[in-house]
C-alpha positions as CSV (number, residue, x, y, z in Angstrom):
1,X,35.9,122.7,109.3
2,X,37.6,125.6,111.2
3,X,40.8,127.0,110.8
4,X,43.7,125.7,112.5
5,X,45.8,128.1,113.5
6,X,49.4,127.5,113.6
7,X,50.6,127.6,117.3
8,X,53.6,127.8,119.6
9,X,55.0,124.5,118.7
10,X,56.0,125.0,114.6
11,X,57.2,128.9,116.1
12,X,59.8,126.7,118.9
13,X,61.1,124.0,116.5
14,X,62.0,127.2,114.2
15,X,63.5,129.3,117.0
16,X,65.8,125.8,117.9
17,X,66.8,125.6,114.6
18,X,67.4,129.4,113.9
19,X,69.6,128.8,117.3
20,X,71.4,126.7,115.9
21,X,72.6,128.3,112.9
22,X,73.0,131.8,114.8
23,X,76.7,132.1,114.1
24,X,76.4,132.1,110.4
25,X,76.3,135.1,108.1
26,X,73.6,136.5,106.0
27,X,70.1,134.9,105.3
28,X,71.3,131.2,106.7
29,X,71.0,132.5,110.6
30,X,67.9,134.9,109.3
31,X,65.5,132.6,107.1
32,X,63.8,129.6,108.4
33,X,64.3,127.7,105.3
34,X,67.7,128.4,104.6
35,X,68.9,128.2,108.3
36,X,67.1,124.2,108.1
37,X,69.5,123.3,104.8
38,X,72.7,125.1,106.5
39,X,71.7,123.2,109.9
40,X,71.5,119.7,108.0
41,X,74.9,120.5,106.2
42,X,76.6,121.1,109.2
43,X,75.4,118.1,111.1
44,X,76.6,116.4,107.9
45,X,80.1,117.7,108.6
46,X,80.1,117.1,112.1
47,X,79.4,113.5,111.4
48,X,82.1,113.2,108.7
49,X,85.0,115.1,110.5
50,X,84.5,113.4,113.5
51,X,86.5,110.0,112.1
52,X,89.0,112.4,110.1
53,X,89.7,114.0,114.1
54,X,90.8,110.0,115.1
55,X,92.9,109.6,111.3
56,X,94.0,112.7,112.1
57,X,95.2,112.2,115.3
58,X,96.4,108.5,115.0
59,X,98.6,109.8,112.3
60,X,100.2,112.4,114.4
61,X,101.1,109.6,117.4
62,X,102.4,107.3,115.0
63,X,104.8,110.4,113.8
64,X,105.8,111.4,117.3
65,X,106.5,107.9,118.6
66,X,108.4,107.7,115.1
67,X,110.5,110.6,115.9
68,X,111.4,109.2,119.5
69,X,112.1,105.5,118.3
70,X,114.1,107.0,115.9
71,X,116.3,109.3,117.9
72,X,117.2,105.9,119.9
73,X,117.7,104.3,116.8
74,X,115.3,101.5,116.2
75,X,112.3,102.4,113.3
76,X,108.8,102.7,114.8
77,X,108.0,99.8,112.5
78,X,110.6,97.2,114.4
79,X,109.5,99.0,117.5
80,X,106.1,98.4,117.3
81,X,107.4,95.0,116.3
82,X,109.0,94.6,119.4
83,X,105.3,95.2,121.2
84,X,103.5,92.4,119.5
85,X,106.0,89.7,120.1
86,X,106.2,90.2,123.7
87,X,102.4,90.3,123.1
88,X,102.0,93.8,124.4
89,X,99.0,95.6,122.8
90,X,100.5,99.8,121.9
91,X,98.4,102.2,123.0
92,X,99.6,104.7,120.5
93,X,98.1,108.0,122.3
94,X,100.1,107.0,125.5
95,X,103.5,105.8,123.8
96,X,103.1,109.3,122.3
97,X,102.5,111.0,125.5
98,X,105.8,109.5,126.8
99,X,107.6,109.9,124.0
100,X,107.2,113.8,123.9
101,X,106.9,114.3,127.6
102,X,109.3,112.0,129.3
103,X,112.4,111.1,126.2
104,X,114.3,109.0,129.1
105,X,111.5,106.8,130.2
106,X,110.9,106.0,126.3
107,X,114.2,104.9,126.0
108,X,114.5,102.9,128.6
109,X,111.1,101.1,126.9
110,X,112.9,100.8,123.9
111,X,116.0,99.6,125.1
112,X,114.2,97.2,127.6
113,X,112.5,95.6,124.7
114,X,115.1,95.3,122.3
115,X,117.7,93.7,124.7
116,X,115.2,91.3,125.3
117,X,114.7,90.5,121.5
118,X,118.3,90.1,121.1
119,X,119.4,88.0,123.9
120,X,115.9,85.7,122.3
């Protein structure tokens, strides 16, 4: 049986993975093998930090709508409250946006919905 000589193909899946792993330090963006384990690490990360980014950031709307719903003094837990009974689904990520960006038209949110719960 001849020899079969490895060809062009094994050399470009190396040079995509040694790509990949070109900003690292030492043998991981040098060595083949090591640049492969450092490659499937960081996919690994990737994967994992991507649902930590949405935590992460859910956590810091909640906070900033907090703040706001506080500084008109209602908790964001009663204001939030307020939302579901008129049956008005929070889109957190926007009610922050206002909150930080435009303090008066958050107000007047808050205030709309809470003189409606009190005059219930």
């Amino acid at each position: 049986m001849t020899r079969v000589k490895r060809g062009y193909i094994a050399r470009k899946r190396q040079k995509k993975i040694l790509a990949f792993v070109s900003g690292s330090r030492g043998a991981h963006s040098k060595l083949f093998r090591t640049a492969n384990q450092r490659k499937a690490r960081a996919l690994v990360s990737v994967h994992r930090d991507r649902g930590k980014r949405k935590r992460d950031l859910r956590r810091l709307w909640i906070t900033r709508i907090n703040a706001a719903a506080r500084a008109n003094g209602v908790s964001y837990n009663r204001f939030i409250q307020y939302l579901y009974k008129r049956q008005l689904l929070p889109n957190r990520k926007t009610l922050a946006q206002i909150a930080v960006l435009d303090s008066n038209c958050f107000s007047t949110i808050l205030k709309t919905l809470s003189y409606d719960e009190i005059n219930r």
